[in-house]
Every structure is written in structure tokens, then in C-alpha cells.
C-alpha positions as CSV (number, residue, x, y, z in Angstrom):
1,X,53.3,8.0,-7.9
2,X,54.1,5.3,-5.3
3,X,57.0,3.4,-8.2
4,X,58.3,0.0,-6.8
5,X,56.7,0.0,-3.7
6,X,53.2,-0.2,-5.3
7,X,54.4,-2.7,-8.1
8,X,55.8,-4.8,-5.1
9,X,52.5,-4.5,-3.0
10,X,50.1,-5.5,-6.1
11,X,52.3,-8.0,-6.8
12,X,51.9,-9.5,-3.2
13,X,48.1,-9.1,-3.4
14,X,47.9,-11.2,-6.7
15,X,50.1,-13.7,-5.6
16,X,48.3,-14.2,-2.2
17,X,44.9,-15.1,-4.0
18,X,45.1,-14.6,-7.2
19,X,41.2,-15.0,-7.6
20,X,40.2,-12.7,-5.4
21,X,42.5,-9.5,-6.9
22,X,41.0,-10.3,-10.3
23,X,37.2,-10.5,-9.1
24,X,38.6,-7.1,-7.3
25,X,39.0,-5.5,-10.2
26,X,35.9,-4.9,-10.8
27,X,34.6,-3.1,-7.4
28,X,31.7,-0.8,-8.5
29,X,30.9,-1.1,-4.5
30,X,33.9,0.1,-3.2
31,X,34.8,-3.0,-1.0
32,X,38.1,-2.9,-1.6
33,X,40.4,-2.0,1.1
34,X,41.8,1.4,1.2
35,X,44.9,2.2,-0.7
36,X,48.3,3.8,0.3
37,X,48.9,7.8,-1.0
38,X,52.6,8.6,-1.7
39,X,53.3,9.8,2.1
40,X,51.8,6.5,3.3
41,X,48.4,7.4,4.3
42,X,45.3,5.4,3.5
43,X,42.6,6.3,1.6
44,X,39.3,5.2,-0.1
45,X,38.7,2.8,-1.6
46,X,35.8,4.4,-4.2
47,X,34.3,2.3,-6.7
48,X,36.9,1.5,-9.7
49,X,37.5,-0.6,-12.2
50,X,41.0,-1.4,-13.7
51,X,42.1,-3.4,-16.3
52,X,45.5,-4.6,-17.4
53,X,47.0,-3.8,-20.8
54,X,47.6,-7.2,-22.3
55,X,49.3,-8.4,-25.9
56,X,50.3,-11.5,-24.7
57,X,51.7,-10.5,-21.7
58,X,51.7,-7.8,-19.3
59,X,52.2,-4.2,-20.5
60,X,50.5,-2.2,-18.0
61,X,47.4,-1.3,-16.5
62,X,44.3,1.5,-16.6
63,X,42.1,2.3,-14.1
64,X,39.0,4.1,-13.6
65,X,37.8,5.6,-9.9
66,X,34.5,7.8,-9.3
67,X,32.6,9.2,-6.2
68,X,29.0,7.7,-6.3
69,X,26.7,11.2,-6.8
70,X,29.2,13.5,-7.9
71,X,31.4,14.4,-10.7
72,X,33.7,15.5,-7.8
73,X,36.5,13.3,-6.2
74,X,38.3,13.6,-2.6
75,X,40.9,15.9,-2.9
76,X,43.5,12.9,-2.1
77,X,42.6,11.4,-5.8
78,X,43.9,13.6,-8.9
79,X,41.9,12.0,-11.6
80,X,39.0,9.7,-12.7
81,X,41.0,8.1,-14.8
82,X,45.0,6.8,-14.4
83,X,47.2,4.4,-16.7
84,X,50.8,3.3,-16.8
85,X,52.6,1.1,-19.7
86,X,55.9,-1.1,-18.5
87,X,59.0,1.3,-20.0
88,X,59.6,-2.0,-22.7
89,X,56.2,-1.8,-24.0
90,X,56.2,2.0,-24.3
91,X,55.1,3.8,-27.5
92,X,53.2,1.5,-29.5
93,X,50.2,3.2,-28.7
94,X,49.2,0.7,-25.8
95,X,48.1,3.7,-23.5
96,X,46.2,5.3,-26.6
97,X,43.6,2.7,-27.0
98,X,43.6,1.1,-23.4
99,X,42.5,4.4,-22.9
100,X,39.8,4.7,-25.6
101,X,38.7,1.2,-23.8
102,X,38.1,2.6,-20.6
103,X,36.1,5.7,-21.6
104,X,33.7,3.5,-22.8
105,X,33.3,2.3,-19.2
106,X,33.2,5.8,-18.1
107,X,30.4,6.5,-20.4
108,X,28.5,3.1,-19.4
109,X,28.9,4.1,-15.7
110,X,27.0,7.2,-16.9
111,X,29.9,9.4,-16.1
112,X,29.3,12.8,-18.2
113,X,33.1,13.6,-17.9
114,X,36.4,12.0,-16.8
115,X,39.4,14.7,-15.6
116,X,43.1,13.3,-16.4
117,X,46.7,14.4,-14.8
118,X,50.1,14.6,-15.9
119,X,52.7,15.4,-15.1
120,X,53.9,18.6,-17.7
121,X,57.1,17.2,-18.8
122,X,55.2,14.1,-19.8
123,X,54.9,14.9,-23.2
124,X,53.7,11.4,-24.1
125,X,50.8,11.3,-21.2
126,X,49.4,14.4,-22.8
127,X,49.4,12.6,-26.5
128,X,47.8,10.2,-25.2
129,X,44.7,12.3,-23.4
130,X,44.6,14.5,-26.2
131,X,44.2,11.6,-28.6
132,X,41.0,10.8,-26.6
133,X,39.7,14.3,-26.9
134,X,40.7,15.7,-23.9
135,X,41.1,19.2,-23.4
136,X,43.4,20.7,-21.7
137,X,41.6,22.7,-18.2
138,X,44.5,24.0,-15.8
139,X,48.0,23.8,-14.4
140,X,47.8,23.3,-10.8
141,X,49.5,22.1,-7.6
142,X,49.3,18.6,-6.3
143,X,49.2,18.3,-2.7
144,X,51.6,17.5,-0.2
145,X,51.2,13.9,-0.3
146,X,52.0,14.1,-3.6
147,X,54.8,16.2,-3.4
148,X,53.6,19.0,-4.0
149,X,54.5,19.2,-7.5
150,X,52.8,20.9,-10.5
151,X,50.3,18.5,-12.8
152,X,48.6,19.6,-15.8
153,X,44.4,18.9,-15.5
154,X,42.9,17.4,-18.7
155,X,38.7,16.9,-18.7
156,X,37.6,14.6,-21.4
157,X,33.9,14.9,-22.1
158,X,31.6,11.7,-22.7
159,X,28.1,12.8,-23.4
């Protein structure tokens, strides 16, 4: 949601200690520190893992975020699970599998469930969660600090 500016600041973070963000990406603790929303507040961080999409070099990444003792999140995060592939790397079914991948982290977490959002004229996003089995739950209103925008709400069941 964030474009550039959270490309740049990633970027930053790898380049500063390289070691560090990739031992980071795995933080089942939550020690992380908080991350920017759109309108530049901070929030988190939960626990997560995220994984880049790799084939050879970078193509994008997938991430998965969950509130210890609850299938709920915070309000301020719209799904367990997010994923983005570079726009030259798009539609070789990258996001498909990469997403298959990370259920299977979802499931080992002991996650009953995962709920997905997209955007509704993101026709590919929803191939992509469909393709996983999800299911498509509601149209609904993002909050102000995301714009405010409507987003489609996909669940995709584990168990």
C-alpha cells in the first residue's frame, strides 16, 4: 500500500545489516520494530514470517503475520497473509505457488485459517487466492489509513 516508499525503506534496512533483516525474517516473537501504515503511523510489529520469491533473482516477496491467541488481527492489518511480484516477473504463476508455500507455514504455526485482501479490480490477486482455495467472505471498507477504499475479504481454510 506504502509503493516506493516501502521498497526504499526495506531496501535501506537490508543494506544497513544485511544479516540481521534476513535472521528478521523469521520473527515468530515479534521483535521486530514496528512498521509504517500508509498515513505514516506505526504499528505492530506481530509475529511474521516473509519470504522472498526467488528464480534466480528477486521477483517479490510473501508474508505471513498472526496475533498470538486469536484468529483475530488489529484492525490496522487487513490480512494474515500479503504478497507482491516485481511487474517484470508478473504472470508466471510466481504468486500462485509462493502462496501455496506459505500456507504450509500457516498450517505449521497451527493457524486453522488465513483471511486474504484485494483490491476488486485486481483480477489477478483474486486468481491467485482462489487457486489456494480461498473463498471469497465480503466486500468491505478499508480504513482511513488505508484510504478508505473498498477490498474484497478472502478466508482460506487450513484444517
Amino acid at each position: 500500500m506504502r509503493g516506493a516508499d516501502s521498497t526504499r525503506e526495506e531496501l535501506a534496512r537490508v543494506r544497513a545489516d544485511p544479516v540481521a533483516y534476513i535472521a528478521g525474517m523469521d520473527d515468530r516473537e515479534a521483535r521486530n520494530p514496528p512498521f509504517d501504515l500508509p498515513d505514516g503511523t506505526k504499528f505492530g510489529p506481530l509475529p511474521s514470517i516473509c519470504r522472498w520469491i526467488w528464480d534466480g533473482e528477486f521477483c517479490g516477496s510473501v508474508s505471513l503475520r498472526w496475533q498470538p491467541g486469536s484468529m483475530e488481527l488489529p484492525c490496522e492489518i487487513l490480512g494474515h497473509i500479503g504478497y507482491g511480484v516485481v511487474p517484470w516477473k508478473q504472470g508466471r504463476g510466481y504468486a500462485r505457488l509462493a502462496l501455496a508455500q506459505m500456507l504450509e507455514l500457516a498450517r505449521a504455526e497451527g493457524l486453522p485459517f488465513v483471511d486474504l485482501t484485494t483490491d476488486p479490480s485486481n483480477a489477478a490477486s483474486r486468481r491467485v487466492i482462489e487457486a489456494n482455495g480461498g473463498v471469497f467472505v465480503e466486500t468491505f471498507r478499508r480504513r482511513a489509513s488505508y484510504g478508505g477504499t473498498e477490498a474484497l475479504k478472502y478466508r482460506i481454510h487450513l484444517r
